[in-house]
RODRENRO-976335 format. One record per residue (C-alpha): x, y, z; residue in three letters; chain. Coordinates in Angstrom, 3 decimals, padded with zeros to 6 digits. Layout:
<recs>
+----------+----------+----------+------+------+
|       xx |       yy |       zz | code | unit |
+----------+----------+----------+------+------+
|        X |        Y |        Z |  Ala |    A |
...
+----------+----------+----------+------+------+
</recs>
This chain:
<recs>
+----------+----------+----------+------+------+
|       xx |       yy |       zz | code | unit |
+----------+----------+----------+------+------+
| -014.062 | -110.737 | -095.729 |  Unk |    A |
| -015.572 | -113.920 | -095.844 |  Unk |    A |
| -019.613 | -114.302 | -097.089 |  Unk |    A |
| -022.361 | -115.554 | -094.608 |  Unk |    A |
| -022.740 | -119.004 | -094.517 |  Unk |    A |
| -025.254 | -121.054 | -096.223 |  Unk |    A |
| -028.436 | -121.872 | -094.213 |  Unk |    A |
| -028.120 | -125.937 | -093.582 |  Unk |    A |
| -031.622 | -127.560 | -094.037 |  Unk |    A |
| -032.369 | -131.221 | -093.068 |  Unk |    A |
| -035.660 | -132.744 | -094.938 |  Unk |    A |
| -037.853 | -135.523 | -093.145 |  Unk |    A |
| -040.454 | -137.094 | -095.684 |  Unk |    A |
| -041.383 | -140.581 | -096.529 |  Unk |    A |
| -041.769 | -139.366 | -099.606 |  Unk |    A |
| -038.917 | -140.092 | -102.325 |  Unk |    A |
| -041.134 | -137.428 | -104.841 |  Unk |    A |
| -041.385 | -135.057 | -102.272 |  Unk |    A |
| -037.755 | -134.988 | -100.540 |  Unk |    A |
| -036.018 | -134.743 | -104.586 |  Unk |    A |
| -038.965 | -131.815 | -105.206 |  Unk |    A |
| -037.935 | -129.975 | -102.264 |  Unk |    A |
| -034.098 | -130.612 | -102.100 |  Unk |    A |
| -033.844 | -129.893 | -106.199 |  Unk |    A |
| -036.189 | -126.220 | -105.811 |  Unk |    A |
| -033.981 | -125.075 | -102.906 |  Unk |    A |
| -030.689 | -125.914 | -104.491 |  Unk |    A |
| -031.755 | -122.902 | -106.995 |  Unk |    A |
| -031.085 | -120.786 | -103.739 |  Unk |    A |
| -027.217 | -119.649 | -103.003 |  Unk |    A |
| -027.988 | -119.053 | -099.095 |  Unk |    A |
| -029.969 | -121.979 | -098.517 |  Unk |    A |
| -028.153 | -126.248 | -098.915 |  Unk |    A |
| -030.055 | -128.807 | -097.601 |  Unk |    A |
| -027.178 | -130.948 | -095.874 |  Unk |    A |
| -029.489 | -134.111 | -095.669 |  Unk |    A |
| -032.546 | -136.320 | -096.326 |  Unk |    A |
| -034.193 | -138.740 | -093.991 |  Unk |    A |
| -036.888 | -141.010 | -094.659 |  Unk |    A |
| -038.955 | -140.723 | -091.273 |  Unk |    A |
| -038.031 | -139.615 | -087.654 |  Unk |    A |
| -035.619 | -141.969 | -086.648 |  Unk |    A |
| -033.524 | -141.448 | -089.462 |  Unk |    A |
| -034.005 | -138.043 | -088.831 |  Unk |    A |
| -032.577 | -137.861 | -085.329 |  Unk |    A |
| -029.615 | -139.282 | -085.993 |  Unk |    A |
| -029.123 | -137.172 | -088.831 |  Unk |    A |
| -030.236 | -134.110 | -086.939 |  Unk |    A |
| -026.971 | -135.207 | -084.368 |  Unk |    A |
| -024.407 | -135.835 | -087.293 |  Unk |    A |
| -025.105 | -132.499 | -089.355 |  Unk |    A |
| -026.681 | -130.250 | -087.059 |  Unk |    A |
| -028.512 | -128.241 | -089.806 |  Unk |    A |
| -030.130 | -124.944 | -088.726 |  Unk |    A |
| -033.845 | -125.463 | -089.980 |  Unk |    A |
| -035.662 | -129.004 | -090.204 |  Unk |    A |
| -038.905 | -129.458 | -093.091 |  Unk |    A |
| -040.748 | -132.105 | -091.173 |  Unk |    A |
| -043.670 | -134.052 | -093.040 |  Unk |    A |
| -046.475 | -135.467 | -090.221 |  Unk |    A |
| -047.703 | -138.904 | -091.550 |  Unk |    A |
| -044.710 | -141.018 | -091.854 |  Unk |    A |
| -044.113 | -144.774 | -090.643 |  Unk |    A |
| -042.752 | -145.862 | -087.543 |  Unk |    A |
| -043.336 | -142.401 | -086.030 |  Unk |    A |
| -045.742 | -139.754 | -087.081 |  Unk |    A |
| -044.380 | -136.414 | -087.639 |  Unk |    A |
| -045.908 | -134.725 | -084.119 |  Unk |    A |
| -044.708 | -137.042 | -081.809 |  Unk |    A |
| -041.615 | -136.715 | -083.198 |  Unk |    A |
| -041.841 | -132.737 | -083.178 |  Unk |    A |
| -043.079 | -133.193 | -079.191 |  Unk |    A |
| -039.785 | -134.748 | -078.584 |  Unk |    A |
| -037.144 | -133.088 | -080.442 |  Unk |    A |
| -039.083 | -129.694 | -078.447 |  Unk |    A |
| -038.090 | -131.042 | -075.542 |  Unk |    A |
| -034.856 | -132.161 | -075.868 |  Unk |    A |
| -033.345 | -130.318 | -078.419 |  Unk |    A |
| -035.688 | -127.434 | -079.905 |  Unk |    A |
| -035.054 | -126.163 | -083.089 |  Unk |    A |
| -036.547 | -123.923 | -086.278 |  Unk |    A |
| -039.245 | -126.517 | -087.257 |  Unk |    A |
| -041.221 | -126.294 | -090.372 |  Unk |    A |
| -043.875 | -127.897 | -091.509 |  Unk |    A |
| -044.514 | -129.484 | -094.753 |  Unk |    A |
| -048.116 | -131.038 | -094.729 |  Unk |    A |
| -050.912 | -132.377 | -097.611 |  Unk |    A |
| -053.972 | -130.361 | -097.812 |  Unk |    A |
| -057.344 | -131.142 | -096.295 |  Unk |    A |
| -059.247 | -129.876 | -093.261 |  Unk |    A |
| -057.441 | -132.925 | -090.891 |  Unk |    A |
| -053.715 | -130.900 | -092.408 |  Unk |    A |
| -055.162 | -128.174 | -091.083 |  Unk |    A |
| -056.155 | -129.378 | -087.760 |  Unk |    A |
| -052.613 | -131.123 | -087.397 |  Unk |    A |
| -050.965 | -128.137 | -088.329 |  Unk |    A |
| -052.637 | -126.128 | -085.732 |  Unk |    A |
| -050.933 | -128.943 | -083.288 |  Unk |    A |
| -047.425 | -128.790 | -084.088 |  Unk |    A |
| -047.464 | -125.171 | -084.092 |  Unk |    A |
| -049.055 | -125.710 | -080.733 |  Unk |    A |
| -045.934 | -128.051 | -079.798 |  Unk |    A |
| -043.368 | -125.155 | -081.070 |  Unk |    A |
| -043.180 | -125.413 | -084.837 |  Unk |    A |
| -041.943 | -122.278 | -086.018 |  Unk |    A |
| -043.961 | -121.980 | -089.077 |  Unk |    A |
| -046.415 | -124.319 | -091.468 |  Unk |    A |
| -046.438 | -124.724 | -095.241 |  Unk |    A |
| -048.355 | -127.158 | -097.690 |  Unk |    A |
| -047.073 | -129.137 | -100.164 |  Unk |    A |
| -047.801 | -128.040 | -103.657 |  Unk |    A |
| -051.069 | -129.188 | -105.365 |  Unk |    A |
| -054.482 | -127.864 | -107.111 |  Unk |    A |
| -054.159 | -124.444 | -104.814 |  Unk |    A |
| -050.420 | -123.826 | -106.154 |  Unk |    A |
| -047.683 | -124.780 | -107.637 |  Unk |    A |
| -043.943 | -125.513 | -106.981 |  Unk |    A |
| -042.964 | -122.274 | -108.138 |  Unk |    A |
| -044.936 | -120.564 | -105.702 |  Unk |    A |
| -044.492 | -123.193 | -103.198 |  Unk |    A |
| -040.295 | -122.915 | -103.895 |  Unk |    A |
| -040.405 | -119.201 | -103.189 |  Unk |    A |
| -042.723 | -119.544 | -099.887 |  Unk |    A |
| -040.492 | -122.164 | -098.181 |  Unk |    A |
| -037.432 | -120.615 | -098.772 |  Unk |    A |
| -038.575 | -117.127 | -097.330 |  Unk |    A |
| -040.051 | -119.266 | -094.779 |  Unk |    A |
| -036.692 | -120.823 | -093.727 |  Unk |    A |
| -034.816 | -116.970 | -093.730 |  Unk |    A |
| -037.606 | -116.141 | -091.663 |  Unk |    A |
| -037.103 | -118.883 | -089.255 |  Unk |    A |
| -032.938 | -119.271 | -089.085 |  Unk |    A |
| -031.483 | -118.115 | -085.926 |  Unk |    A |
| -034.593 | -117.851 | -083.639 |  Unk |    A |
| -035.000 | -118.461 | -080.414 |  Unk |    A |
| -036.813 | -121.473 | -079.970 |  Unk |    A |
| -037.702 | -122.534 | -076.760 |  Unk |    A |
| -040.149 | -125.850 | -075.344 |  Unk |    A |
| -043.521 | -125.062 | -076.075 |  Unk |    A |
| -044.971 | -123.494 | -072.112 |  Unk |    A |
| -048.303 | -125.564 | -070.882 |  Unk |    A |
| -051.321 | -125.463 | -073.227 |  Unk |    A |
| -053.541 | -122.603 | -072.717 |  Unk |    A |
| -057.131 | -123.751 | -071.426 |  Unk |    A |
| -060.499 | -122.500 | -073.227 |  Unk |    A |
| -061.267 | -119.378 | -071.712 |  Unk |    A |
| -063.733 | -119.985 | -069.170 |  Unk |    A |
| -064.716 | -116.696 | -067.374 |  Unk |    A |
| -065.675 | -114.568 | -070.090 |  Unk |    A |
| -063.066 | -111.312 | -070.128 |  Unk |    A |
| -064.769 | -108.287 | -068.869 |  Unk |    A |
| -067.211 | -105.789 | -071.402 |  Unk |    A |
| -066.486 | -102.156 | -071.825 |  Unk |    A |
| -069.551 | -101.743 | -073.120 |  Unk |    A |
| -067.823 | -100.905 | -076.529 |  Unk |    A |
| -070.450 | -101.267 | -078.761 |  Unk |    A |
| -072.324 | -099.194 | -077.807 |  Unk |    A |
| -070.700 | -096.187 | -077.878 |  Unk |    A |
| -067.969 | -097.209 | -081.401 |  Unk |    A |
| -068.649 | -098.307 | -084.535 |  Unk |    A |
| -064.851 | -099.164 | -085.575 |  Unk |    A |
| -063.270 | -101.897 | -087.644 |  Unk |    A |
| -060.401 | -103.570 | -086.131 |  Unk |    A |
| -057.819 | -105.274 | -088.854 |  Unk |    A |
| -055.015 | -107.391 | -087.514 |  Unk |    A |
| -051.869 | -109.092 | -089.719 |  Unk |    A |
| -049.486 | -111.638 | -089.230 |  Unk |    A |
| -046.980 | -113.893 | -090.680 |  Unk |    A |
| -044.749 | -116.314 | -088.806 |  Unk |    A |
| -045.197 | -116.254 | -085.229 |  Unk |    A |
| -048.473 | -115.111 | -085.939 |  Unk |    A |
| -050.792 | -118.223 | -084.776 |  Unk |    A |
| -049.683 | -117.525 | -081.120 |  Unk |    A |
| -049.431 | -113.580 | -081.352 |  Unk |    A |
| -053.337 | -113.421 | -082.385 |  Unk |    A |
| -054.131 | -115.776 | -079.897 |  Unk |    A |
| -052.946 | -113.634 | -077.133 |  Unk |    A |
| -054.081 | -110.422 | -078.586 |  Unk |    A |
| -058.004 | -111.790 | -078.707 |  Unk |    A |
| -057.976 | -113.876 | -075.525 |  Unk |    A |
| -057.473 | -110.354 | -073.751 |  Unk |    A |
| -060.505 | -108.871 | -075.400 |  Unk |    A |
| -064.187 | -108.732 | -074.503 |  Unk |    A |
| -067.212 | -109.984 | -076.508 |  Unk |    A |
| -068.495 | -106.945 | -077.346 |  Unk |    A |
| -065.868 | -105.512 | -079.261 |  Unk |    A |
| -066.186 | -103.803 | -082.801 |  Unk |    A |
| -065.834 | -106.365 | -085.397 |  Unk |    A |
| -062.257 | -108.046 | -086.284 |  Unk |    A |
| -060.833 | -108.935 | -089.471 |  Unk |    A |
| -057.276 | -110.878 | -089.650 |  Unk |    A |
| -054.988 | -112.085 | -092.175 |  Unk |    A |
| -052.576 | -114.291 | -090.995 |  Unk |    A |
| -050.318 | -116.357 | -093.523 |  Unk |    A |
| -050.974 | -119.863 | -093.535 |  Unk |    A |
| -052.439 | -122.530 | -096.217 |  Unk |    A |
| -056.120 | -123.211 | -097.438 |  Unk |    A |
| -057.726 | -125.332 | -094.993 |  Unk |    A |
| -055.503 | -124.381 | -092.147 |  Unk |    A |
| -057.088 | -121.269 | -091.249 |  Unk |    A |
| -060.472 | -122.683 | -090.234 |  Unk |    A |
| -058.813 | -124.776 | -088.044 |  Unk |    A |
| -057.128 | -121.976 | -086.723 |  Unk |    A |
| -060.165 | -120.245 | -086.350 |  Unk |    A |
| -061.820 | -122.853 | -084.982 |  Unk |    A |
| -059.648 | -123.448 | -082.512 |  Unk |    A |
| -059.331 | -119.424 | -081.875 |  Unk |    A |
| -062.825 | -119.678 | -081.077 |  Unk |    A |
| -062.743 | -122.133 | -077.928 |  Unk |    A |
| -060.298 | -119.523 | -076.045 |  Unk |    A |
| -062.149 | -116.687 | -077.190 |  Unk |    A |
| -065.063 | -114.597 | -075.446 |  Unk |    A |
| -065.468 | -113.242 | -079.261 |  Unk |    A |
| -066.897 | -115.306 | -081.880 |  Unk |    A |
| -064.035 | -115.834 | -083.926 |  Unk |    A |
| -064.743 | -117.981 | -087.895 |  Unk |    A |
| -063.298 | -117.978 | -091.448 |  Unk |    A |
| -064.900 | -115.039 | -093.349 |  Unk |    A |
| -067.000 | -115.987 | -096.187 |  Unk |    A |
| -067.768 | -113.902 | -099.078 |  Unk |    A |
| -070.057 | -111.249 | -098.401 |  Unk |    A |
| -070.947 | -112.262 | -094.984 |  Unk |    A |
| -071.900 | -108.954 | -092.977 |  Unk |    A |
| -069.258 | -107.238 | -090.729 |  Unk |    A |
| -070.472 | -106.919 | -087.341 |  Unk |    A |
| -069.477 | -106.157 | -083.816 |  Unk |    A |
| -068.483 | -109.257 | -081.689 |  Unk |    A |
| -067.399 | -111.352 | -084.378 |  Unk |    A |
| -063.501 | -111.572 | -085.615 |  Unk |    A |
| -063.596 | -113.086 | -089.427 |  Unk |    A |
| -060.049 | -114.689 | -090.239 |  Unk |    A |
| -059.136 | -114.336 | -093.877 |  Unk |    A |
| -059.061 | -118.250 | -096.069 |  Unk |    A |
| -056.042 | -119.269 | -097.009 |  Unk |    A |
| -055.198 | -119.324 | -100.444 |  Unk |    A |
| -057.900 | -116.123 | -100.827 |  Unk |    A |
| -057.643 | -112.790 | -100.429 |  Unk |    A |
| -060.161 | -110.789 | -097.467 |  Unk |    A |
| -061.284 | -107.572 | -098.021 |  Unk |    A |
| -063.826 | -105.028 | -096.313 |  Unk |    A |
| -066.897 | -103.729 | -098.374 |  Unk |    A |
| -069.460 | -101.272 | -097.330 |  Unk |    A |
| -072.662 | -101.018 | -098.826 |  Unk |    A |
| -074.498 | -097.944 | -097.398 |  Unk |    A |
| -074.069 | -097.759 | -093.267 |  Unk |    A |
| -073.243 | -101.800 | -093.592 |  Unk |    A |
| -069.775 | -103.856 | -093.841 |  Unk |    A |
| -069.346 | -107.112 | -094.882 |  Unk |    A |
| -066.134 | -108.765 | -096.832 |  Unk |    A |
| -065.350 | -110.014 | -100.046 |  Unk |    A |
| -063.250 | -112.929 | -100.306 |  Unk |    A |
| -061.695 | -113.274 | -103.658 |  Unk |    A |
| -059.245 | -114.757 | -105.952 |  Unk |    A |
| -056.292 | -113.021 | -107.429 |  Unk |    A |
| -052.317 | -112.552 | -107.613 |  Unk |    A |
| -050.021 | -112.921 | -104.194 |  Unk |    A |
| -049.260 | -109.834 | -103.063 |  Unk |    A |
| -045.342 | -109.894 | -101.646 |  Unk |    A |
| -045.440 | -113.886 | -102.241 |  Unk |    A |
| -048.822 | -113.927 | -100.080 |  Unk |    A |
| -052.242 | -114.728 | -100.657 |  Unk |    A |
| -054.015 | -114.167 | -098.150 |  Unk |    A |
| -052.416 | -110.634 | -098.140 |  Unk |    A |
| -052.279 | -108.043 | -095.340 |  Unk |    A |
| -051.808 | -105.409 | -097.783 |  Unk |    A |
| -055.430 | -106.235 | -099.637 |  Unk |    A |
| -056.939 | -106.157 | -096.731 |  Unk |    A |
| -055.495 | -103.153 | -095.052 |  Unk |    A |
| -055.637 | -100.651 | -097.796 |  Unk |    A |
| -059.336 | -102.014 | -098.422 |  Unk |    A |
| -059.954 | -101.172 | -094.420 |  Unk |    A |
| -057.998 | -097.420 | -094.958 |  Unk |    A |
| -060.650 | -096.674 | -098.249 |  Unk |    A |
| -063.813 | -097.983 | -096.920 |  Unk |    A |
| -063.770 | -097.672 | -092.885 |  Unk |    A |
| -060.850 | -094.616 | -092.883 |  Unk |    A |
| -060.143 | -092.777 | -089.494 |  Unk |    A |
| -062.910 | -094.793 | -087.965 |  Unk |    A |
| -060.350 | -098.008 | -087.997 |  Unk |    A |
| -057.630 | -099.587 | -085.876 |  Unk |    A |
| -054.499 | -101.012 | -087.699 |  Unk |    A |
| -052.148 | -103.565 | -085.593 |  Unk |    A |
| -049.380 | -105.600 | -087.626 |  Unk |    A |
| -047.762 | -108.193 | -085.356 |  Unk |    A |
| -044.613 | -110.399 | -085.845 |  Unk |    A |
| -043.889 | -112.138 | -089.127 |  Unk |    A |
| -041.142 | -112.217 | -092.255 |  Unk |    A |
| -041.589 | -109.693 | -095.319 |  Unk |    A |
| -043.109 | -106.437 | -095.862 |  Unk |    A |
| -046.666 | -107.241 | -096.349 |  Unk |    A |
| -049.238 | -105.364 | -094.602 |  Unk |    A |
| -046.144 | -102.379 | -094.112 |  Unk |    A |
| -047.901 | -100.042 | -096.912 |  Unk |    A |
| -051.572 | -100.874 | -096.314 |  Unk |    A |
| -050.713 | -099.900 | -092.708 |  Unk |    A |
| -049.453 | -096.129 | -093.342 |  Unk |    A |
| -052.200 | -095.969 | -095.794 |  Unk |    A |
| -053.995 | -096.453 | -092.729 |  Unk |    A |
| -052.622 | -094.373 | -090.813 |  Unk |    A |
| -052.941 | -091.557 | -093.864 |  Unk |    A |
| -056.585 | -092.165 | -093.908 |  Unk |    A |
| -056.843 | -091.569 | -089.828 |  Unk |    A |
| -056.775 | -094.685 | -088.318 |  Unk |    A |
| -054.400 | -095.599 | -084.994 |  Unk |    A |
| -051.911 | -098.231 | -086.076 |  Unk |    A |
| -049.945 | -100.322 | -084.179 |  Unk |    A |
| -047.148 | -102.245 | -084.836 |  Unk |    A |
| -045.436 | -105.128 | -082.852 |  Unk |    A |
| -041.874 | -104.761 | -081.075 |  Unk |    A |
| -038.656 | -106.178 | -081.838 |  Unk |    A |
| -038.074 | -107.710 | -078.734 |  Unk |    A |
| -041.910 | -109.448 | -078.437 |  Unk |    A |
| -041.788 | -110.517 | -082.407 |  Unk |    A |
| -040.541 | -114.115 | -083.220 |  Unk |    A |
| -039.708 | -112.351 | -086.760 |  Unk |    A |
| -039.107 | -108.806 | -086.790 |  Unk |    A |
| -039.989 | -108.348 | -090.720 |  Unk |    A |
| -043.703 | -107.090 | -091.254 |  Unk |    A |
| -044.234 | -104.626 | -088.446 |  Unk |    A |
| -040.048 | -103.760 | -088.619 |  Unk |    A |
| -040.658 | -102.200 | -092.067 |  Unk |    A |
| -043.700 | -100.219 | -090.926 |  Unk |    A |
| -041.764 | -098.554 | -088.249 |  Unk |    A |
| -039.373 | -097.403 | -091.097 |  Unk |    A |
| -042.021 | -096.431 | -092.963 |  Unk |    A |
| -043.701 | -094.474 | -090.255 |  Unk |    A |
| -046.502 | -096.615 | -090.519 |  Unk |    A |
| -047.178 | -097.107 | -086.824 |  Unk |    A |
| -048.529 | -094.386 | -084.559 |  Unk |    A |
| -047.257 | -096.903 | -081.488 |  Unk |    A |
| -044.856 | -099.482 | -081.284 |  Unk |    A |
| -045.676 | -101.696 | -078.188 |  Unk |    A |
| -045.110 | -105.361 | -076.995 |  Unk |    A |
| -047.415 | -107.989 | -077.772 |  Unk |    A |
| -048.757 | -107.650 | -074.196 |  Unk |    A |
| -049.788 | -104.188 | -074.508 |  Unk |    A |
| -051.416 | -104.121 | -078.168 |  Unk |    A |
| -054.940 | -105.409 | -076.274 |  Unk |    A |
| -055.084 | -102.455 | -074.108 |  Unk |    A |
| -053.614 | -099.931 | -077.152 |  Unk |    A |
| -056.729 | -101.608 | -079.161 |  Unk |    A |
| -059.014 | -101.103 | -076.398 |  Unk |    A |
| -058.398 | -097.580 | -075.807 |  Unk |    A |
| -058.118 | -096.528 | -079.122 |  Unk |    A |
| -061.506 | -098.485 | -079.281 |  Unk |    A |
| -063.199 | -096.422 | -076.515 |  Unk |    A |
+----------+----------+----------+------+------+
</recs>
């Protein structure tokens, strides 16, 4: 019987630092061999052709051809697991939310101040599991800002739930279609989805123009309230407080949790002790186990909980090992968790 194959990674950096740091840290890996290096996009392509490796690490600001131009061609005419590997600053952020607009599969920064190779080594290289062997097709036509506002239920005024959403790779899109489905006057959101400091405000900035909800990056202590969807930072972990009949969250410091921080699991079992039965759990598509416990404690506590489907998932990991666990009281495709939310919101 013969063992799986390796999982054959091509690297595309300008960088001579960064293309040794990343080829020497996933060397340490016995499923994963980067079969190639290339020093910007053209070089790429033709190395892309000769070795035809299974995931590509694509840098954006490289000469000749910038990383998303490159990434709206090679979705076009020959899609692939793309990830990611971008510097830190609010513009990263904004250009990640881009190329995972144009069909990048997931995004990741390069180490720095927030963390270190180590950490950064054992991200990417879940990141590429996660990612080897989807499905990836050309990106469909970009999705307008919402312009007629999705109809109310009225659902303020007669709830007073907390809604707490998680997600890993696939995630960016999955949340997106989840919210644009939901009215303005639902009970207040809170989401963890995996991605890099400075990335997530652009996500939730850009969350916001599709939105009827008012959707931002949580800031510490910063009251909970109905309407309003707070999206965890990266590099921090969210949690829900309550102080009397008020919310509000704490973001904080601290260790990753399953190789995450942000972490669904701080957040959910925060949600399960302070809101209990009078919360709504939904874990949608992404690689691990994060988020799987918090959920049936959850669930324990009296909340519904919902978890993704195989078939709807890009990665079946996260809401996969909640089923197991029996920490979903429905398993549903993505285009039924807005209704599930809504009802169980009613």
């Amino acid at each position: 019987m013969t063992s799986q194959r390796k999982i054959k990674v091509l690297i595309v950096d300008d960088s001579a630092v960064v293309r040794k740091i990343l080829s020497d840290e996933l060397s340490q890996y016995p499923d994963i061999e980067v079969v190639g290096t290339a020093v910007d996009p053209y070089a790429g392509r033709d190395k892309i052709v000769q070795l035809k490796p299974d995931v590509l690490l694509l840098d954006v600001e490289m000469p000749r051809m910038d990383g998303l131009t490159f990434l709206g061609i090679l979705m076009k005419y020959y899609p692939m697991p793309v990830i990611i590997v971008s510097s830190l600053g609010e513009a990263g952020g904004q250009v990640a939310m881009k190329a995972l607009e144009l069909g990048a599969a997931d995004v990741m920064a390069k180490p720095g101040l927030s963390y270190s190779v180590k950490d950064m080594s054992s991200q990417l290289a879940d990141k590429i599991r996660a990612v080897f062997g989807m499905k990836v097709k050309a990106p469909l036509q970009q999705v307008k800002p919402l312009v007629t506002p999705v109809k109310s239920n009225a659902l303020i005024k007669t709830t007073n739930k907390i809604i707490a959403i998680g997600a890993s790779t696939g995630g960016t899109e999955a949340i997106k279609d989840v919210l644009i489905r939901l009215p303005a006057d639902m009970p207040p959101i809170l989401i963890v989805q995996h991605m890099p400091q400075y990335f997530t405000k652009s996500f939730a900035d850009r969350l916001n123009t599709l939105c009827s909800l008012k959707v931002k990056e949580g800031e510490d202590g910063e009251p909970v309230t109905p309407g309003k969807v707070l999206i965890a930072p990266g590099n921090y972990h969210m949690t829900l407080n309550r102080s009397g009949a008020n919310y509000y969250v704490q973001i904080k410091d601290g260790p990753m949790v399953f190789h995450q921080r942000p972490s669904v699991e701080i957040l959910f079992e925060s949600v399960a002790k302070y809101a209990g039965a009078n919360s709504v759990g939904v874990l949608l598509t992404g690689m691990g186990k994060d988020g799987a416990k918090g959920l049936l404690s959850m669930r324990e506590a009296g909340a519904y909980t919902i978890a993704q489907d195989e078939k709807s998932c890009v990665v079946y990991g996260m809401p996969r090992e909640a089923a197991l666990l029996g920490a979903a009281a429905k398993v549903a495709p993505l285009d039924s968790i807005s209704d599930l939310i809504l009802a169980a919101c009613r």
